[in-house]
C-alpha positions as CSV (number, residue, x, y, z in Angstrom):
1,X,13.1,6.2,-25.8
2,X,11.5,4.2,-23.4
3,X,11.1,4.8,-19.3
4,X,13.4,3.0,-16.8
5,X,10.5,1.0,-14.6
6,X,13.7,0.1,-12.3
7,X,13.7,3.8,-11.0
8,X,10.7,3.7,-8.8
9,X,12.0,0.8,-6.8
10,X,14.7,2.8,-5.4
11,X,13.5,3.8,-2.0
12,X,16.7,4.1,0.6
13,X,15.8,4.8,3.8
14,X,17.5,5.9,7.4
15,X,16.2,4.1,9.6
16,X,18.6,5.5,12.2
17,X,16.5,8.9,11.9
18,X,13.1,7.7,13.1
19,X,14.9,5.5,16.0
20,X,17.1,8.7,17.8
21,X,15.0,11.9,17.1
22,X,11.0,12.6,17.0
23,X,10.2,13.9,13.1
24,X,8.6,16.8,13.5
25,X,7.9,18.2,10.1
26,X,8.8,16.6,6.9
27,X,10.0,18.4,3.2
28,X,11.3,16.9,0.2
29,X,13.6,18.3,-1.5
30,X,15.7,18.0,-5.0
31,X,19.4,17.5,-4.7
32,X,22.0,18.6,-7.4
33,X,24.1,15.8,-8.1
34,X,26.7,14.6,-11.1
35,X,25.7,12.5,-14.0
36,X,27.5,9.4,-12.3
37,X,25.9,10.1,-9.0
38,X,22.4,9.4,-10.3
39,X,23.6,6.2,-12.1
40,X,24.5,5.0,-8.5
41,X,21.5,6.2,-6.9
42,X,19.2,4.5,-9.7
43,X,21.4,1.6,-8.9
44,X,20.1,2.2,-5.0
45,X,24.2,2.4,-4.2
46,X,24.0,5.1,-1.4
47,X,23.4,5.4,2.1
48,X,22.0,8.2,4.5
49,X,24.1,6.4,7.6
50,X,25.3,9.2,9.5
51,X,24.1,12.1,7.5
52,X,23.2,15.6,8.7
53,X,21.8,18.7,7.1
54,X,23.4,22.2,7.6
55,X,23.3,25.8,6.3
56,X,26.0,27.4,4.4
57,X,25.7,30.6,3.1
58,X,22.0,30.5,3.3
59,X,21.5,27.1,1.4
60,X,21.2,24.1,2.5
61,X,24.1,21.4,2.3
62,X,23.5,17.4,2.9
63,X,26.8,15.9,4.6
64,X,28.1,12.7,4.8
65,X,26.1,11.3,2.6
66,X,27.2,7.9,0.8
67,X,26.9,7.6,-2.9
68,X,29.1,4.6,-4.5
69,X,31.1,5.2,-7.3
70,X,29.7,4.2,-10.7
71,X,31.4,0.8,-11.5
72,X,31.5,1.9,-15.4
73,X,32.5,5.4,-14.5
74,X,35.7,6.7,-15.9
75,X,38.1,9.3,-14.6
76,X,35.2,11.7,-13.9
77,X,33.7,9.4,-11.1
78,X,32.8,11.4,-8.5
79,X,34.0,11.3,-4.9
80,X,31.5,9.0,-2.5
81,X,31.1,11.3,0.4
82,X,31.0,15.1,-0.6
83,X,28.6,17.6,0.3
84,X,25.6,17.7,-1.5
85,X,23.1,21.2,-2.3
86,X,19.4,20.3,-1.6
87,X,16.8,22.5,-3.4
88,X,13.9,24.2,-1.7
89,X,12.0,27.2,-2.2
90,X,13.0,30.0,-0.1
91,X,9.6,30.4,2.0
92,X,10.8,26.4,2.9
93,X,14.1,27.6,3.5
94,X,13.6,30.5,6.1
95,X,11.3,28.1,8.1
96,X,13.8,25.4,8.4
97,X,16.8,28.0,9.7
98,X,14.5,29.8,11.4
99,X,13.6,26.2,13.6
100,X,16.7,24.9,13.2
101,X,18.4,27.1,15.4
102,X,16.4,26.2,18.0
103,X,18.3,24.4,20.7
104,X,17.4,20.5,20.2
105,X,16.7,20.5,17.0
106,X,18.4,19.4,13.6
107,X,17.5,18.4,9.9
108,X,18.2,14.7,8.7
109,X,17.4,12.9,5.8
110,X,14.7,10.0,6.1
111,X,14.4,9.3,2.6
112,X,15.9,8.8,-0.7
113,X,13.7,8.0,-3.7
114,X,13.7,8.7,-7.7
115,X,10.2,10.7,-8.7
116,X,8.0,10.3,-11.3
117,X,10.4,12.6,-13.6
118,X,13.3,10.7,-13.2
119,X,14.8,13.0,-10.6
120,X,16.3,12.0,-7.1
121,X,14.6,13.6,-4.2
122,X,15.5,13.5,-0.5
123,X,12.9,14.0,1.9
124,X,14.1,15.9,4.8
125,X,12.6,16.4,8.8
126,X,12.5,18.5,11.1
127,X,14.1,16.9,14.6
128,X,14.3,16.4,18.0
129,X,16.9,14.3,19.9
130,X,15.2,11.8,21.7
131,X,16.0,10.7,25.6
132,X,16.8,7.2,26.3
133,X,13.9,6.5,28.0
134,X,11.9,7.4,24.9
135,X,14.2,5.3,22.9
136,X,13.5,2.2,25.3
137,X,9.9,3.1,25.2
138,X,10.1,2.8,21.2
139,X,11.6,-0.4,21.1
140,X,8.6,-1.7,23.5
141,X,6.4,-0.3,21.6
142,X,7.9,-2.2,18.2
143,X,8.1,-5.5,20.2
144,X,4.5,-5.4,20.9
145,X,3.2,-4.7,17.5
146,X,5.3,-7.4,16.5
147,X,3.7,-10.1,19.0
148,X,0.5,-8.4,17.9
149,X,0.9,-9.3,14.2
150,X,2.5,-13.1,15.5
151,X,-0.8,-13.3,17.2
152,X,-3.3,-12.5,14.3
153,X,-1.3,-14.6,11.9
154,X,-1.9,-17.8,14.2
């Protein structure tokens, strides 16, 4: 059977993450997901708009994340926002509640991409809110490496 060479285009990305909070340490992590789940996400249908990580239970849950229903799925489609498990190994796991509960800091998703297996993979940071003022200083700061690059291209 051959290899899908459409699966390692799917990169989905939240760019919302790096804008409010300062990534302070990064994971990646498997998710369980349904078989028409990963026909959407190979189909780079889903969205990490708005999406949090949490414990339950001592595992670690991804909410509110978007994952289209499969146009050719039948009546076991799967419902678009539910909450997700992520996969880590417990070392990984006491280290991120063990920060997390920190006051300031949360876990978001960054990243959504299909590995070299096949398998969906979410990669996961560490956060801190940012201020305004360090939100306006990281829109200056894009501005200027954008006249930057105008500048050499001339």
């Amino acid at each position: 059977m051959a290899k899908r060479t459409a699966s390692k285009s799917v990169n989905i990305k939240n760019k919302r993450a790096t804008f409010d909070y300062e990534l302070i340490d990064t994971y990646t992590a498997g998710i369980v997901l349904t078989g028409t789940e990963i026909k959407s996400i190979r189909d780079s249908k889903a969205s990490l708009a708005d999406t949090y990580c949490t414990f339950i239970n001592g595992e670690l849950w991804v909410k509110g994340m978007h994952v289209a229903q499969y146009f050719y799925g039948s009546y076991n489609n799967h419902e678009a926002k539910r909450d997700r498990k992520l996969l880590l190994t417990k070392k990984e796991l006491r280290k991120l509640a063990s920060d997390s509960k920190n006051p300031g800091f949360t876990i978001v998703p960054t990243r959504l991409f299909i590995g070299d297996k096949g398998l969906a993979k979410l990669v996961i940071a560490l956060a801190r809110g940012k201020h305004e003022y360090d939100k306006r200083q990281s829109i200056k700061d894009n501005e200027d490496k954008r006249e930057i690059a105008r500048a050499f291209l001339k």
